[in-house]
N, C-alpha and C positions, 0 to 999 in steps of 0.2 A: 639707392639707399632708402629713399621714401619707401619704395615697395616692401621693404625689408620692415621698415618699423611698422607698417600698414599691416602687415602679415603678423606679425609678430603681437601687434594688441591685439587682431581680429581673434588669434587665437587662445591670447590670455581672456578673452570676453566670452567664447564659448565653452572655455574649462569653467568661469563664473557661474556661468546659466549651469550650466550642468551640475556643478558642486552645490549651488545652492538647490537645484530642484530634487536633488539627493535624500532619503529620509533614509535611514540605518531599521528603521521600525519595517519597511516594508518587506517579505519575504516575495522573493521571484521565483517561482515556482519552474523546476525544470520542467524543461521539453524535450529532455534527451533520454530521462528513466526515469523508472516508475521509482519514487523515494520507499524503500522498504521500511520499516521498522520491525523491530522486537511487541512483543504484545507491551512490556510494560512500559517499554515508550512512546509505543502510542495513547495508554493508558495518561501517561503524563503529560504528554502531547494534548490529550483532549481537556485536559483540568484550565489551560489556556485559552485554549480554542480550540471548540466542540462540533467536530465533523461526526460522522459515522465511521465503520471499522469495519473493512474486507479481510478476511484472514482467506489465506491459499492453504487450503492442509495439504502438504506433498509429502513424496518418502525421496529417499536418495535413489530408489531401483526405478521408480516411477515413469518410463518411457512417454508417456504421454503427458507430463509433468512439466519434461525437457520440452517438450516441442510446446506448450503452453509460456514458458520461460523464453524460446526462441523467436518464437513467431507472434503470439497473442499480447503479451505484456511488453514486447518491444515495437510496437505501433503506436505512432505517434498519438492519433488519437484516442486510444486508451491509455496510453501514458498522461496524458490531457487532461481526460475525465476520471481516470484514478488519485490522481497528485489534486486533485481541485476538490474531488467528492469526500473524499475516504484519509484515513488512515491505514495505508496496506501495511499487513503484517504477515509475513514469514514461518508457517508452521511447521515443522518438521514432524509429523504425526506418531513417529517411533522414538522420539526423542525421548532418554531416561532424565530428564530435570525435573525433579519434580516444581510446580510452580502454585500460588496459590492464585485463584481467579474469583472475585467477585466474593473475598470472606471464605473461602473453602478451598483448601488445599487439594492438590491433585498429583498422581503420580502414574508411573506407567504402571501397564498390565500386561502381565507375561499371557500371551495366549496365541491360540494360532502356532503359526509357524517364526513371526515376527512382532507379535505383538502391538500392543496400541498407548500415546500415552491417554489418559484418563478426560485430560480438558477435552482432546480429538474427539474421544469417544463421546462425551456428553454434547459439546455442540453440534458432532454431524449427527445427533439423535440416535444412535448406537446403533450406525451404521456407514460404515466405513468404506470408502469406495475412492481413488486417487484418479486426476486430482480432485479435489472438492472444497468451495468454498463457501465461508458465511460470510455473512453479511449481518452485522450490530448496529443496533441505534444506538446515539450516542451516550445510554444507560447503559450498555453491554448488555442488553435484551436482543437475542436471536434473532430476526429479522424474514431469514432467510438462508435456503440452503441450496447452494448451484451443484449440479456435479457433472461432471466430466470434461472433456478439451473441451473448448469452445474458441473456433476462429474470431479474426480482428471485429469483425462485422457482427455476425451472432452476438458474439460475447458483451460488445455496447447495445444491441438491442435490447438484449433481457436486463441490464440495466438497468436502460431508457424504461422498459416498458413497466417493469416491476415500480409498485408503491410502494418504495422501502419507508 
């Protein structure tokens, strides 16, 4: 019976320690995905707290896209250093929304064979190539422009290496 109530406060004392060292304020950062956002919520996202901004411009046909999605953003360690650096954002580059970015509306443009929307076209510097991404200071000022697959390895190099 001892051992019974022995166990039994040991365990109401470590739910204590635990509940008290608890803060609701701290956000845990996964380590299983990359947290994606929409541009305007990272936009809103940074009004709180001001990271930098990775946008991935892909298209749905995009084969080398997929295997960027598969292999490169589902590595721990750029899961890591994407969720800790960045606000990653989701762009779908043939997307018709129009959206407005930085005071200036933007829409797509019929051209090609598929077309482009209008923000792609002005951040990748009206040059478009899948996949491809920027990279924002936390002004929404351009930074930077990666383009193509890039493996687990590579891809936190240029990172690592670049003075964003």
């Amino acid at each position: 019976m001892k051992k019974i109530i022995l166990f039994t406060f040991s365990s109401l004392l470590a739910l204590s320690i635990v509940a008290f060292n608890y803060s609701p304020n701290e956000v845990e950062i996964s380590s299983t995905e990359i947290k994606w956002y929409t541009l305007e919520e990272a936009i809103q996202a940074n009004q709180k707290s001001e990271k930098k901004f990775f946008i991935d411009f892909y298209t749905d046909w995009c084969g080398w896209c997929k295997v960027m999605d598969q292999k490169t953003f589902t590595n721990p360690e750029v899961i890591k250093y994407m969720n800790e650096n960045f606000y990653a954002v989701k762009f779908n580059a043939e997307q018709r929304a129009p959206m407005t970015f930085k005071g200036k509306k933007y829409e797509f443009i019929p051209s090609g064979r598929r077309g482009i929307h209008g923000l792609a076209y002005k951040l990748l510097n009206q040059n478009a190539s899948y996949p491809s991404f920027v990279v924002l200071d936390t002004n929404l000022n351009r930074q930077n422009i990666i383009k193509g697959y890039k493996a687990p390895q590579p891809f936190l190099e240029i990172l690592n290496k670049q003075s964003f």
